[in-house]
N, C-alpha and C positions, 0 to 999 in steps of 0.2 A: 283512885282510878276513875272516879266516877267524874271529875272535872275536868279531864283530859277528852274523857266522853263530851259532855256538854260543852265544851270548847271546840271538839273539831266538829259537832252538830253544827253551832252557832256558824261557823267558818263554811261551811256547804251552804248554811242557809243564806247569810250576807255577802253576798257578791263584794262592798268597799272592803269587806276583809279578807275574804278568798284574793281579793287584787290587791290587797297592798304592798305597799313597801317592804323591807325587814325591818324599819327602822320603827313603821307602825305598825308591822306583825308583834316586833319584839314588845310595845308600849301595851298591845293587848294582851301578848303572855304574864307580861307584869301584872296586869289587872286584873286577871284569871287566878291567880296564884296556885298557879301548876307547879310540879313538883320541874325543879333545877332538868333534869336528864330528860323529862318530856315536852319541856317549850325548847331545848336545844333542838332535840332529836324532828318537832315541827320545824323551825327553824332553818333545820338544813336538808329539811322535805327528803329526812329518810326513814320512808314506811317501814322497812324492815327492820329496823332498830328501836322504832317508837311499838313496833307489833311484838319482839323481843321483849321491851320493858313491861309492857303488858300483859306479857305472857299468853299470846296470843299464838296457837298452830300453825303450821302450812295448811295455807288453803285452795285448795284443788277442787276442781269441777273436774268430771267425764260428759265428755258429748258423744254417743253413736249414733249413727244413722240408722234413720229407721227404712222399717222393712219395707220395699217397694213391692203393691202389691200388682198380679198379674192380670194384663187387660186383656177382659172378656171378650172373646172375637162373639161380632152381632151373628146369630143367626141363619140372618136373611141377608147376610154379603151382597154384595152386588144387586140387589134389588133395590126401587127407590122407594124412599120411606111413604107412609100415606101419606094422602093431603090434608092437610089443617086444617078446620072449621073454618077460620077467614079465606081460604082459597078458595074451599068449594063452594063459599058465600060470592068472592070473586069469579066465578063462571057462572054463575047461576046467573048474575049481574050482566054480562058479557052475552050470556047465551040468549 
């Protein structure tokens, strides 16, 4: 199991084999000497059969949404905020 591993590592990592042919996919499973049912099952790039022979689970994630929390109404509504140290530097300047 463990060369089928290191075989489809090697294939994520090398882009000329992640893109080849089948004619030099198949030259590579040769090389690999993977078991007959799992350079097929690469081959005809079916996950679910190569995750079968493997004995691999269904694999499922959940996403919820998280909680949105609720916006604090300011205080002083309608009133305009102070002035910043650079403005009241700006009038001081002005005046």
């Amino acid at each position: 199991m463990s060369d089928i591993i290191r075989f489809l590592e090697r294939m994520g990592e090398d882009v000329r084999l992640r893109d080849a042919s089948a004619a030099e996919l198949e030259l590579a499973l040769a090389q690999a000497h993977l078991e007959p049912e799992h350079g097929a099952a690469v081959l005809a790039g079916d996950a679910a059969r190569l995750q079968a022979l493997l004995g691999l689970g269904t694999l499922m994630a959940v996403q919820l949404p998280a909680e949105e929390e609720e916006e604090e109404e300011q205080e002083d509504e309608g009133e305009e905020p102070p002035p910043s140290e650079e403005s009241r530097r700006r009038e001081a300047v002005l005046a």
